[in-house]
C-alpha positions in Angstrom: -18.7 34.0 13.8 -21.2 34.8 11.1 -24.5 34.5 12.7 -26.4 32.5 9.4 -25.9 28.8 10.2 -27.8 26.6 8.7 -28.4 22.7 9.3 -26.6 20.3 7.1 -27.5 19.5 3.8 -24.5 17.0 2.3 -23.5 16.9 -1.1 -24.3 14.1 -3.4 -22.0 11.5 -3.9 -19.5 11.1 -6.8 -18.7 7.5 -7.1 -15.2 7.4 -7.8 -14.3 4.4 -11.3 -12.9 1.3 -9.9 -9.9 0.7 -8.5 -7.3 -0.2 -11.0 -7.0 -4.1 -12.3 -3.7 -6.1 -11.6 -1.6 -6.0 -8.7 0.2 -2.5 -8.5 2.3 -4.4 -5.2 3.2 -8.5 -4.1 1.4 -9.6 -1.5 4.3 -9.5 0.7 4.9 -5.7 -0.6 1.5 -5.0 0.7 2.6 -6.3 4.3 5.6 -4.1 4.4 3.4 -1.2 2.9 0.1 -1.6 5.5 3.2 -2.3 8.4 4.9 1.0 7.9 1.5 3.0 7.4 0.3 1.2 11.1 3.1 2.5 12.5 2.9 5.7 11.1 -0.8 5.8 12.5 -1.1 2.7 15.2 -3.2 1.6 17.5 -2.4 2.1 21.4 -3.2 -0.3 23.6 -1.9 -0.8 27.6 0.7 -3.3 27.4 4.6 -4.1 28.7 4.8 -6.8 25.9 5.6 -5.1 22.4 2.7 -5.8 19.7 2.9 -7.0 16.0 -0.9 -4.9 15.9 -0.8 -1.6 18.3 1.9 0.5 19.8 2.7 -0.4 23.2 2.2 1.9 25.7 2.3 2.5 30.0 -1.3 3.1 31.5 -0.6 6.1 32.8 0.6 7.6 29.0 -2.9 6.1 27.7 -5.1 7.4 30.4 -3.5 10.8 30.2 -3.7 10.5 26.4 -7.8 9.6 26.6 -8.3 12.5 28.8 -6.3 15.1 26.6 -8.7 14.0 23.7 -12.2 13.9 25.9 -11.3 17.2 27.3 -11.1 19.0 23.7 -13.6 16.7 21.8 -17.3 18.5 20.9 -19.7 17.5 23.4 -22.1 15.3 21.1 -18.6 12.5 20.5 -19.8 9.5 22.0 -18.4 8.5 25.5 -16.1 6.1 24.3 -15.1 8.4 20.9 -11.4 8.8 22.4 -10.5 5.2 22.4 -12.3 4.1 19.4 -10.0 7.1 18.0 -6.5 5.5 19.5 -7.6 1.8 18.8 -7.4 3.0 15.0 -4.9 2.2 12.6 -4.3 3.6 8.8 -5.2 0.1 7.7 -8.4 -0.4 9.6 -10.0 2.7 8.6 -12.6 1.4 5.4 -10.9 2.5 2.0 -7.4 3.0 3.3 -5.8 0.2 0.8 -7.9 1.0 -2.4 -7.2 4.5 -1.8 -3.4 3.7 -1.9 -4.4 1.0 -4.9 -5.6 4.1 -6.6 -2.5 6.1 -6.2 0.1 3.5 -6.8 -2.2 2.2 -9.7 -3.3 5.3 -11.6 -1.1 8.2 -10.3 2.3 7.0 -9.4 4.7 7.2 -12.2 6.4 4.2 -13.3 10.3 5.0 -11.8 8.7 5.9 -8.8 6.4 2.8 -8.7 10.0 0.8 -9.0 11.4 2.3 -6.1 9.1 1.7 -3.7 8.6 -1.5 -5.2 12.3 -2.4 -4.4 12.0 -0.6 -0.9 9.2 -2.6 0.3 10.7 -5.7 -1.0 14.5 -5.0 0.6 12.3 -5.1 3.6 11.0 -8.2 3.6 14.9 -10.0 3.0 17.2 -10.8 5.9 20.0 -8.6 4.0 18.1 -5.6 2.8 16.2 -5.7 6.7 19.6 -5.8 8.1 21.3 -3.0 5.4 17.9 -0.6 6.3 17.1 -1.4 9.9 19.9 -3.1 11.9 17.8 -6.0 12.4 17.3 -9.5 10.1 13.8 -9.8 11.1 10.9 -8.8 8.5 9.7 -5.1 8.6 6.3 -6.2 8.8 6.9 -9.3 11.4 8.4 -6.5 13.9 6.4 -5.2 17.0 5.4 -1.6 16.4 7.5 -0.2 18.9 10.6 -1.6 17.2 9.1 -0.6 13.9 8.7 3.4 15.2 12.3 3.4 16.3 13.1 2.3 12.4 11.5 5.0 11.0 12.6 7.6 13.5 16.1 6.2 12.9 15.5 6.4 9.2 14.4 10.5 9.8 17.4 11.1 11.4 19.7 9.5 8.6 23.2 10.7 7.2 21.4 8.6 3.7 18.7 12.0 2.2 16.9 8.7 0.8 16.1 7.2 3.9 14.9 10.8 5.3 12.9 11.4 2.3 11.3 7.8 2.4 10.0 8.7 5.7 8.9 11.9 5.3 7.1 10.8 2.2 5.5 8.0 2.9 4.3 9.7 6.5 2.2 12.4 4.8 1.0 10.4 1.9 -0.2 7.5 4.8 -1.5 10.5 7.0 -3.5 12.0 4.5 -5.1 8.8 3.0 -6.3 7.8 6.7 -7.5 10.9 7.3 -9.8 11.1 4.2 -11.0 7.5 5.2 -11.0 7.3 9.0 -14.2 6.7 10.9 -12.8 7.8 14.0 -10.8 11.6 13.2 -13.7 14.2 12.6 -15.9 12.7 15.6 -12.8 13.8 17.7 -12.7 17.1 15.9 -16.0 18.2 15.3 -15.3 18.5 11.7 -18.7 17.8 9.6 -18.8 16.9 5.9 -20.6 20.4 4.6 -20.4 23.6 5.5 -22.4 24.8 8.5 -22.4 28.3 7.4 -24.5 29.2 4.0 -26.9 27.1 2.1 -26.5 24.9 -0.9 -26.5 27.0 -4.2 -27.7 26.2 -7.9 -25.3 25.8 -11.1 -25.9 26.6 -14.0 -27.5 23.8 -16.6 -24.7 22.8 -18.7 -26.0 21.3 -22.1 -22.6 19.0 -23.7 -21.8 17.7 -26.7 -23.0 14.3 -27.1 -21.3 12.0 -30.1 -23.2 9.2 -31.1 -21.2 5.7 -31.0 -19.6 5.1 -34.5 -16.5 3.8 -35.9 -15.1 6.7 -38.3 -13.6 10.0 -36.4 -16.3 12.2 -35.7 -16.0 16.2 -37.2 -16.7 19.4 -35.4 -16.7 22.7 -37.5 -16.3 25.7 -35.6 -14.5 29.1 -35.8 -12.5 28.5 -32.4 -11.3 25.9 -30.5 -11.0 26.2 -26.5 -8.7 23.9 -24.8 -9.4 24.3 -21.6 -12.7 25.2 -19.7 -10.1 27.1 -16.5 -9.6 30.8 -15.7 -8.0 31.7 -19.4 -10.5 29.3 -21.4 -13.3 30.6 -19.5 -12.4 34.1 -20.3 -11.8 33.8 -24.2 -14.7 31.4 -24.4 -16.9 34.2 -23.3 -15.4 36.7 -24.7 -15.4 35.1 -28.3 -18.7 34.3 -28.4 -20.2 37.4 -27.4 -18.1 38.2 -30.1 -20.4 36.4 -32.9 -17.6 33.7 -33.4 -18.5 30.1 -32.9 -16.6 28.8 -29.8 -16.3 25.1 -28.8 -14.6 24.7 -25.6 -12.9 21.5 -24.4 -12.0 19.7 -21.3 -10.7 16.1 -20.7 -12.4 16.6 -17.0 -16.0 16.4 -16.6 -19.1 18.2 -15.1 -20.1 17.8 -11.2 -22.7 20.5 -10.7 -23.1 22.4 -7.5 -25.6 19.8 -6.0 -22.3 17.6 -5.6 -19.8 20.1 -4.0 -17.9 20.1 -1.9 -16.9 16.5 -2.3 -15.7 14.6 -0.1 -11.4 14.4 0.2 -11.2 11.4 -1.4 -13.5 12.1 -4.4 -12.4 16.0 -4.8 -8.5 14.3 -5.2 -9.8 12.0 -8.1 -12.3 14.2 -9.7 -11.0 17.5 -8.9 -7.3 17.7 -8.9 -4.6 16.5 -11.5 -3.1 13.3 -11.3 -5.2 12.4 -8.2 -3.2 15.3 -6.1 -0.5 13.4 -5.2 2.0 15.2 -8.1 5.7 15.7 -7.1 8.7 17.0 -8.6 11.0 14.5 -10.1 13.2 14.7 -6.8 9.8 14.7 -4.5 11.2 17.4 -2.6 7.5 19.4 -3.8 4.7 18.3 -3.5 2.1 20.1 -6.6 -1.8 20.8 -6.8 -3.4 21.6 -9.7 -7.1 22.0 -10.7 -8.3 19.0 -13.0 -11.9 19.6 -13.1 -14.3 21.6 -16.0 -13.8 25.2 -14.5 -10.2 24.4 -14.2 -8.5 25.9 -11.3 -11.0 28.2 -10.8 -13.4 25.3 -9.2 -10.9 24.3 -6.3 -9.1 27.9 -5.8 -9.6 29.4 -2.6 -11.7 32.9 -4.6 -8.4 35.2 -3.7 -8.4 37.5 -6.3 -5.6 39.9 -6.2 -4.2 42.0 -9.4 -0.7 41.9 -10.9 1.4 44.0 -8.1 3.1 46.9 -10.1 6.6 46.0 -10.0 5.6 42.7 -11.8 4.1 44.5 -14.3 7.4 46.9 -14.8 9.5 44.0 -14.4 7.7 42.4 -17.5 7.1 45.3 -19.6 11.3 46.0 -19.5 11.3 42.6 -20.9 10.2 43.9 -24.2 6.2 43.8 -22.9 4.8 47.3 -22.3 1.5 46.0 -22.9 1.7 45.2 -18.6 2.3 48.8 -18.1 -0.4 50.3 -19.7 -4.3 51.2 -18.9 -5.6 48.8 -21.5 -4.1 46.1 -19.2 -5.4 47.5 -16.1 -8.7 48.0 -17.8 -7.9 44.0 -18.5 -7.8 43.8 -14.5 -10.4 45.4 -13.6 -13.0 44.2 -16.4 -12.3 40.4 -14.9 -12.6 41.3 -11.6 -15.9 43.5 -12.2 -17.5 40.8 -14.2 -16.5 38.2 -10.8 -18.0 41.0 -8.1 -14.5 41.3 -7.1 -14.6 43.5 -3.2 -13.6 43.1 0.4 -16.4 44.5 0.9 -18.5 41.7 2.3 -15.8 39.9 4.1 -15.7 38.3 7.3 -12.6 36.8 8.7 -12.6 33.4 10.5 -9.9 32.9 13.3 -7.5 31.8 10.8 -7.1 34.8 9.3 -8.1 37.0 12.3 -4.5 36.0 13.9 -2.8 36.6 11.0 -3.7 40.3 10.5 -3.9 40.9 14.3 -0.8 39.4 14.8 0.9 41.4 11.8 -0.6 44.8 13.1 0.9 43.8 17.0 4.3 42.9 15.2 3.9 46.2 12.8 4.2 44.2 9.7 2.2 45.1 6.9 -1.0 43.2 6.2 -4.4 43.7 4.1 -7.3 42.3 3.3 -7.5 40.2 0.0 -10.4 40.6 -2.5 -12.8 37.9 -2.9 -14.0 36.5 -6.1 -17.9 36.1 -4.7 -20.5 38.0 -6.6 -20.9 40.6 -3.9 -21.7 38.0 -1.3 -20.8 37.8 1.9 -19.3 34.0 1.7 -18.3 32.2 5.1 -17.0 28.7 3.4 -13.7 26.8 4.3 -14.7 24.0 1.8 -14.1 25.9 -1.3 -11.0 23.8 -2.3 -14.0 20.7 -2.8 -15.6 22.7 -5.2 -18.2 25.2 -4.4 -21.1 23.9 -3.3 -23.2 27.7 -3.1 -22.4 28.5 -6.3 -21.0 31.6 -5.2 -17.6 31.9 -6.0 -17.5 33.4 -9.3 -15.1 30.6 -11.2 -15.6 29.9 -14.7 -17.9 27.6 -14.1 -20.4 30.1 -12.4 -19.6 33.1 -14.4 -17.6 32.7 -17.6 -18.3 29.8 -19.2 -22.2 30.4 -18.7 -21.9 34.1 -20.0 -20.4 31.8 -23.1 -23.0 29.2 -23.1 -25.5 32.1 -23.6 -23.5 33.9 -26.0 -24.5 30.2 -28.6 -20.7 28.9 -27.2 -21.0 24.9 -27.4 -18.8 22.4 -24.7 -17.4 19.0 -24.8 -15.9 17.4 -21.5 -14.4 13.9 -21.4 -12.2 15.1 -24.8 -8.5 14.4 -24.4 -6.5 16.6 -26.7 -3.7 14.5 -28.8 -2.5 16.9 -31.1 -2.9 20.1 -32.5 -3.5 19.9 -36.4 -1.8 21.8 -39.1 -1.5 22.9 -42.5 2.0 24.0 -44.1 2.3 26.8 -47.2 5.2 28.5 -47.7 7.3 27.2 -44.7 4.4 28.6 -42.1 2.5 26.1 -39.9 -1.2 27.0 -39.3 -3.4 25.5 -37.1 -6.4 24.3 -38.9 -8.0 22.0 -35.6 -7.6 19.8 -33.1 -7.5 15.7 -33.0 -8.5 13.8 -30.1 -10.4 11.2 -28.5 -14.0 12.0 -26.6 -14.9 9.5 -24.1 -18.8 9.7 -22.8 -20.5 9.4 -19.4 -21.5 6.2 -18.7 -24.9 4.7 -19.1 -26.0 6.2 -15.6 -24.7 9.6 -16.3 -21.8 9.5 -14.1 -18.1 8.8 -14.7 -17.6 5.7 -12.2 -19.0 3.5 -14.5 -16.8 1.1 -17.3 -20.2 1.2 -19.8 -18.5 4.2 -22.0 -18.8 5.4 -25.6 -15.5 6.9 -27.0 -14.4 8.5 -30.4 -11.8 9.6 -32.3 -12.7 13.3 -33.0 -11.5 16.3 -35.4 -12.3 19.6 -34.2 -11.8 22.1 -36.9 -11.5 25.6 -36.6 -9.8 28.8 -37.6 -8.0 29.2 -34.2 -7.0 26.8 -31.5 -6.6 28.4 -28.2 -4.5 26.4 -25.9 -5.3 27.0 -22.6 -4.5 23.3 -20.8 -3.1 25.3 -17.7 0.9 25.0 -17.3 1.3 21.7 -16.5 -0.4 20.7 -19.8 0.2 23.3 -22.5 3.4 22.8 -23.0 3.2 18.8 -23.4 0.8 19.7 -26.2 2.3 22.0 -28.0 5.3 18.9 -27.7 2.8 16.0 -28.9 2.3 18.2 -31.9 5.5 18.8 -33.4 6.7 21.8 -32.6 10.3 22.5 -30.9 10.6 25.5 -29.7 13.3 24.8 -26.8 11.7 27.1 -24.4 8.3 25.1 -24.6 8.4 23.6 -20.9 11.1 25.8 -19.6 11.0 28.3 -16.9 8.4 27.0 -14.9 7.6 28.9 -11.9 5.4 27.6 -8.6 5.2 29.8 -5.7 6.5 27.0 -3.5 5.3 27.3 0.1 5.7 26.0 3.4 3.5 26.0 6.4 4.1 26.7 10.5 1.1 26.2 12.4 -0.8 26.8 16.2 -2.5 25.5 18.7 -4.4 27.7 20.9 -6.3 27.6 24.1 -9.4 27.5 22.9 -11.4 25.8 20.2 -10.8 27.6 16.4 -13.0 25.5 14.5 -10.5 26.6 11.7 -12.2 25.3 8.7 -15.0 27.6 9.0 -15.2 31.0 6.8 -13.7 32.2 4.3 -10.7 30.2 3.7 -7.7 33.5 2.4 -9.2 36.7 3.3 -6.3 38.3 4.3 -2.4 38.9 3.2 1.1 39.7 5.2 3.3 41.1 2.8 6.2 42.3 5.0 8.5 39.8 3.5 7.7 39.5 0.3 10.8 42.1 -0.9 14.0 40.3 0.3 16.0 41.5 -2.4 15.2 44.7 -3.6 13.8 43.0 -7.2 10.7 41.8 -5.8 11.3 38.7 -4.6 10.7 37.3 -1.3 7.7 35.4 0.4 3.9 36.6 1.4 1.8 34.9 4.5 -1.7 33.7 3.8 -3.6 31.3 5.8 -3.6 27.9 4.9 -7.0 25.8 4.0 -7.8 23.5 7.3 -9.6 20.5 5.8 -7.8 17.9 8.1 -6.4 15.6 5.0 -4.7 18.8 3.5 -2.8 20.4 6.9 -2.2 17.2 8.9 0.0 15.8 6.8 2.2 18.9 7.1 2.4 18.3 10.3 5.9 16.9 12.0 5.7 13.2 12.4 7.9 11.9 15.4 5.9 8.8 16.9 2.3 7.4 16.8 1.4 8.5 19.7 2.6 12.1 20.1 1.1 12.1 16.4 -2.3 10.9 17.3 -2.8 13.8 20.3 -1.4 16.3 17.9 -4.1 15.5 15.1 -6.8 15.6 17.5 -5.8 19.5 18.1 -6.8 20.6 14.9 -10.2 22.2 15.9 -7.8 24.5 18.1 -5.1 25.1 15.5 -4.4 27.6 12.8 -2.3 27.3 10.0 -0.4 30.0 7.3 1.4 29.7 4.7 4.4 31.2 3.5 4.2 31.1 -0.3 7.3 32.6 -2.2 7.9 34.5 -5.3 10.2 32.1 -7.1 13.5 33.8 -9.0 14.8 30.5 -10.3 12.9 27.9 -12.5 12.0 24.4 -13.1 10.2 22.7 -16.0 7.5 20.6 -17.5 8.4 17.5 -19.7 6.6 14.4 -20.8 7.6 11.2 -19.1 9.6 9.2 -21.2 7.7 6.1 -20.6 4.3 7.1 -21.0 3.9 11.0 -21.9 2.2 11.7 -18.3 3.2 15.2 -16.5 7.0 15.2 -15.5 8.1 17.9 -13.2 11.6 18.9 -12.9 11.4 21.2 -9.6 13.8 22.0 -7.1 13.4 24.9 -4.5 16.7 27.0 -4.7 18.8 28.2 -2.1 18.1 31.3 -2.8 14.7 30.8 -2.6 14.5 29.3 0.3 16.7 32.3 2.5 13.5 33.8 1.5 11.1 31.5 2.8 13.1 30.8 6.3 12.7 34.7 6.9 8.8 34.8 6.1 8.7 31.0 8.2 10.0 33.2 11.5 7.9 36.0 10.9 4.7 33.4 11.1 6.1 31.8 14.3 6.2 35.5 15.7 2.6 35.4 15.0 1.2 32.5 16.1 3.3 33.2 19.3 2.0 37.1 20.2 -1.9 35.5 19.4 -1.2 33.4 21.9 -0.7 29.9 20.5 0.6 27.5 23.4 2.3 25.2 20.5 4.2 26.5 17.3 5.1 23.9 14.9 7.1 24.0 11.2 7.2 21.8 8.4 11.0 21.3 8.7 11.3 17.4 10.3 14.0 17.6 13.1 12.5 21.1 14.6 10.8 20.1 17.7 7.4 21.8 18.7 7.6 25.2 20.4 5.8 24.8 23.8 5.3 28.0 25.0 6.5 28.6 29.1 3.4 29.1 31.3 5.5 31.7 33.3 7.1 34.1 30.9 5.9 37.1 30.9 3.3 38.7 28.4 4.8 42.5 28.5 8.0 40.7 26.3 6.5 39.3 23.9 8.5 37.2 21.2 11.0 38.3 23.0 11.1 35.8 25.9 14.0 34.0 25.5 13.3 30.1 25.2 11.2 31.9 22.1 14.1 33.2 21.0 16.7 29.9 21.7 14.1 28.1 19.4 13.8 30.4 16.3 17.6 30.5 17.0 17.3 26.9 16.4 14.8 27.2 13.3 17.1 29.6 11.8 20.4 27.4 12.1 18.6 24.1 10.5 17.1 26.0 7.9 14.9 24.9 5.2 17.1 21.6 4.5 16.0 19.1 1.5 14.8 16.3 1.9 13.5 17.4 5.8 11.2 20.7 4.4 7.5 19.7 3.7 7.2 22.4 0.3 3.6 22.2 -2.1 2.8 24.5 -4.5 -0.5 25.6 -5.5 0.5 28.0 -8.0 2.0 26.5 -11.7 3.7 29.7 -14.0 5.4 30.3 -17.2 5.8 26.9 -19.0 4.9 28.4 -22.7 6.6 32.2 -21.7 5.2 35.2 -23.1 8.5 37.0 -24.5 9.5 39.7 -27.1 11.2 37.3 -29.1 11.5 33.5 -29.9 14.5 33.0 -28.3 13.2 33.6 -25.2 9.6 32.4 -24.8 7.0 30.1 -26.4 3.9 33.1 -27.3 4.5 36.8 -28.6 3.1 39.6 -27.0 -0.8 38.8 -28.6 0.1 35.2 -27.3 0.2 33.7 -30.7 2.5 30.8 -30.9 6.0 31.8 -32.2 6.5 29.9 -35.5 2.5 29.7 -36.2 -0.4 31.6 -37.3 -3.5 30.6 -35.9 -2.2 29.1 -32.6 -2.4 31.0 -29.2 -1.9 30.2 -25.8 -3.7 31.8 -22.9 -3.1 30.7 -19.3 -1.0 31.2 -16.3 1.7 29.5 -18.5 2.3 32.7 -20.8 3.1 34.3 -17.1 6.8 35.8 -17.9 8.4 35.2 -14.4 6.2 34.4 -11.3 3.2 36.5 -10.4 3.9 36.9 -6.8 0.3 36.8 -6.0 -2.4 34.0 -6.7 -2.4 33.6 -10.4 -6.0 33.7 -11.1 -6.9 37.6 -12.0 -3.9 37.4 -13.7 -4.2 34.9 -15.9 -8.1 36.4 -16.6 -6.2 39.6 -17.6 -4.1 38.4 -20.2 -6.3 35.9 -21.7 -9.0 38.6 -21.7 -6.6 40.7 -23.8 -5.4 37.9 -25.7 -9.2 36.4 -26.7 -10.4 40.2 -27.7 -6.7 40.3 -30.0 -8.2 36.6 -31.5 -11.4 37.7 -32.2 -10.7 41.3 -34.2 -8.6 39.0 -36.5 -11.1 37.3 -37.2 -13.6 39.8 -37.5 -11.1 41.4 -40.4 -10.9 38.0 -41.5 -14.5 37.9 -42.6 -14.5 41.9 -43.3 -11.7 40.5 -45.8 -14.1 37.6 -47.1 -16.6 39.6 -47.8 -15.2 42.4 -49.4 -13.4 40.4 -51.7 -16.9 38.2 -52.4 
């Protein structure tokens, strides 16, 4: 452990806006609703009589359940921390039905909202209770006992729907309790700021303020940004330093260092897309995206790896060379200089000290992956709440400030409608941007309803679109144009987790949270594809929902082992494709995902490579994110000279390997979106040329990790700086003969 600790300083808050008006669910919906997330997390209480409010349980299970928690729980917990911590239920904990107001309310797309609408309601009929359950009674009037055997009968269904209700509505009611639960970090020791480091300070952003009016508003610049993430950040910067006047846009707003890292529930509303809770259209993934001003860059986890050379060849023999020559690697390495890019100053945490000690012991290959930290040594596991040192270099600590100085203005709160443009001679050229800017309220925050907005016309001589690949695409759509690739080939690095539980105490979310990289199976096919190992992020509300849900109770005691767990992920270089489309019902993100069988041969090799990890460190429980695996319990008596050898080791990865990664049972999420507006050689094939410019257009380019021509492989970010670096410097020589043209002609 890194011997700087410091005493606590939290964050400030960030009051979250109302919840949203109306009822989102009946009355008699919410009973069903709050029923099945009690049972998914109940309380226990000592009884031989089944209970419409706790899980009924023998006194000798309780008793040996409230000494397995006291004898692992930090040793300020209060003496009675264990039982206030089983007497708990998801609906108890303060918060727990606003939060899920929120997400039904704000973030849940409409079909979806119907379905669970009729599921809940079916429940709460003697004909749908019967059809669903096998009894006539109520969901909701059941005892929890009888309401657990539902749900576990539901998991093991010959009906996918009923399996993937179950496994759905367990990690979306595990992870909002967690985020609101009095009771869970008490038992884990898991405090609300780092303990390592020392709050930092941001840089003092001045925005754009537009005076209240009813006509649209009129900016005049030479380029529009966008998009303040990892390609806006870069062109802004490099644009201005240029000489060019730069305006750079974000519908997100501004939460400077003093707030970070939020809190779970704040991060998902003011951090992440669509709350955090995005899914493909089948919910088989689950999807993360940054939504904040910094973009991605302000919730990544500071890996900063460069494009791996077969992905470079593999692009440039698709009519790109550009990826195969030393201007782009002087791309590479001009981002990563300008972020203090180096392993120099890292230090692992336990999380990652298994996972490249384990890969030497098994002889798998493994390094160390760069960090994006200004030559600072940076022991954080909150990073993924926003940075709260200002240290990891993001956009918002290093680009967009490098901009700001260079005379670059910024507007945050502006939603983007369309992209505007003129027409001579058949060609369409983008002369601006329309859209509607909506102000801070009166207290300078965002929670409150008192809130100035205007219609607003930015014009400009380019528009750089760099909305990130969920968004770019549905932009490009809202404004006419119809290319058929726009949206298509969407690629996500879909990735699956197994995690440990060791004898001793990890204290996981401490350190660095992905200093280090197994790469043994990331080349299954001989073209590059396959699936890398990194460790996983262990804030409680992100990894515990992953976790296998088989009962209350064996849930509850396997939570309260997350200060001795560890947690990797194996993240896969996708072949086959998705893609992004507006919702037909109101223009919101639509993801049309599946992972492919092909794919997922990949990940199930990678998945039994990190249970041969967590088992030669030692780990005395191995788990998956496959429902229907049971947990590895290692045998006190085999052996330590065989290794993953032993052989009730081996008759459970033989297991592993025989279910799979079945849909809907596999937990997948995806933290890395690729490839929606394709960089290609020609229009057939992609959305941007080689200098990014918008087939079709003049004066339009694209730069983010939606221009990626197949997946990355690696995390996004460096690569995504890369190309938009080159793509910003192409912009602004245009426009530099632009003027040299002006003026020659004047």
């Amino acid at each position: 452990m890194t011997s700087t600790e410091l005493t606590i300083i939290a964050p400030l808050d960030a009051p979250l806006p109302p919840v949203p008006e109306g009822d989102v669910l009946t009355p008699s919906q919410w009973d069903t609703l709050l029923a099945i997330a009690d049972t998914i997390v109940p309380a226990l209480e000592v009884s031989s009589v089944p209970s419409l409010k706790s899980l009924s349980v023998q006194p000798s299970d309780y008793t040996t359940a409230v000494r397995t928690i006291q004898n692992n729980i930090p040793a300020n917990a209060s003496a009675d921390a264990a039982q206030k911590y089983l007497a708990e239920t998801a609906s108890s904990a303060p918060g727990f039905k606003d939060l899920f107001h929120r997400i039904l309310g704000n973030y849940m797309r409409e079909d979806a909202l119907k379905g669970i609408r009729v599921i809940l309601s079916a429940l709460d009929t003697r004909a749908g209770c019967y059809l669903f359950t096998g009894y006539s009674t109520s969901f909701h009037q059941q005892p929890v006992n009888i309401r657990q055997q539902i749900l576990n009968s539901w998991s093991q269904s010959y009906i996918p729907s009923l399996r993937l209700t179950v496994k759905s509505l367990a990690a979306i009611c595990i992870a909002n309790w967690v985020k609101q639960s009095t009771t869970i970090n008490p038992i884990l020791g898991f405090p609300r700021a780092p303990v390592h480091g020392k709050p930092g300070k941001g840089f003092d952003y001045d925005f754009v303020e537009i005076p209240p009016g009813e006509d649209q508003e009129v900016i005049d610049t030479d380029v529009v940004i966008l998009g303040s993430g990892c390609g806006g950040g870069v062109c802004a910067k490099n644009l201005a330093e240029a000489g060019h006047r730069v305006v750079v846009t974000d519908r997100a707003y501004h939460f400077s260092a003093k707030h970070l890292p939020m809190s779970s529930t704040d991060a998902g509303v003011h951090l992440f897309h669509n709350g955090g809770v995005d899914q493909s259209d089948d919910s088989s993934v689950a999807f993360l995206a940054g939504q904040a001003w910094g973009g991605g860059g302000t919730i990544n986890w500071s890996a900063s790896l460069q494009t791996q050379g077969f992905v470079r060849q593999e692009w440039a023999n698709e009519g790109l060379p550009f990826f195969t020559s030393s201007e782009y690697q002087d791309c590479l390495d001009r981002v990563c200089q300008r972020m203090g890019v180096s392993t120099k100053y890292i230090e692992h945490n336990e999380n990652n000290r298994v996972l490249i000690e384990g890969a030497r012991k098994l002889g798998f290959s493994a390094k160390e992956v760069p960090q994006n930290t200004g030559g600072n040594k940076h022991y954080c596991g909150y990073c993924t709440l926003g940075c709260g040192a200002a240290e990891k270099q993001g956009p918002v600590v290093s680009w967009l400030p490098d901009a700001a100085n260079a005379g670059a203005r910024f507007l945050e709160g502006f939603e983007a409608d369309r992209i505007v443009f003129s027409t001579a001679s058949g060609k369409r050229t983008a002369t601006g941007v329309e859209g509607t800017w909506t102000s801070r309220d009166e207290m300078g925050g965002v929670s409150g309803s008192n809130k100035t907005k205007r219609k607003v016309m930015i014009k400009a001589k380019r528009v750089i679109v760099s909305c990130g690949t969920l968004h770019s695409p549905l932009i490009l759509l809202r404004s006419g144009l119809t290319n058929p690739q726009i949206g298509r080939n969407f690629h996500c690095h879909p990735a699956t987790v197994v995690a440990g539980v060791f004898p001793q105490e990890v204290r996981p979310w401490e350190g660095g949270i992905l200093t280090t990289i197994c790469d043994e199976f990331s080349n299954q096919d001989a073209h590059g594809h396959g699936a890398k190992i990194n460790a996983m992020t262990m804030i409680p509300s992100w990894v515990l929902p992953f976790l296998p849900w088989a009962g209350g109770l064996d849930f509850k005691l396997l939570a309260a082992k997350l200060s001795r767990m560890c947690a990797h992920c194996a993240v896969v270089r996708d072949r086959d494709t998705g893609q992004i489309y507006p919702d037909p019902v109101d223009g919101r993100v639509r993801i049309k995902y599946t992972p492919s069988a092909f794919d997922k041969r990949h990940a199930l090799e990678c998945v039994q490579g990190m249970c041969k990890i967590m088992y030669v460190m030692g780990a005395e429980e191995i788990m998956v994110s496959q429902s229907g695996v049971p947990i590895f319990r290692r045998n006190a008596e085999a052996g330590e000279e065989v290794g993953v050898n032993e052989p009730f080791f081996q008759t459970w990865l033989a297991n592993l390997r025989r279910r799979g990664m079945p849909l809907p049972e596999t937990s997948w999420g995806s933290a890395h979106q690729m490839g929606t507006c394709r960089m290609a050689a020609s229009e057939k094939k992609g959305v941007v040329d080689p200098t990014g410019k918008v087939w079709g257009t003049d004066g339009l380019y694209v730069a983010d990790a939606s221009v990626f021509p197949s997946a990355s492989g690696v995390n996004p970010m460096v690569t995504n700086m890369a190309i938009s670096d080159m793509i910003s410097r192409g912009v602004a020589r245009g426009l530099k003969e632009e003027k040299r043209g002006e003026g020659a002609r004047l």
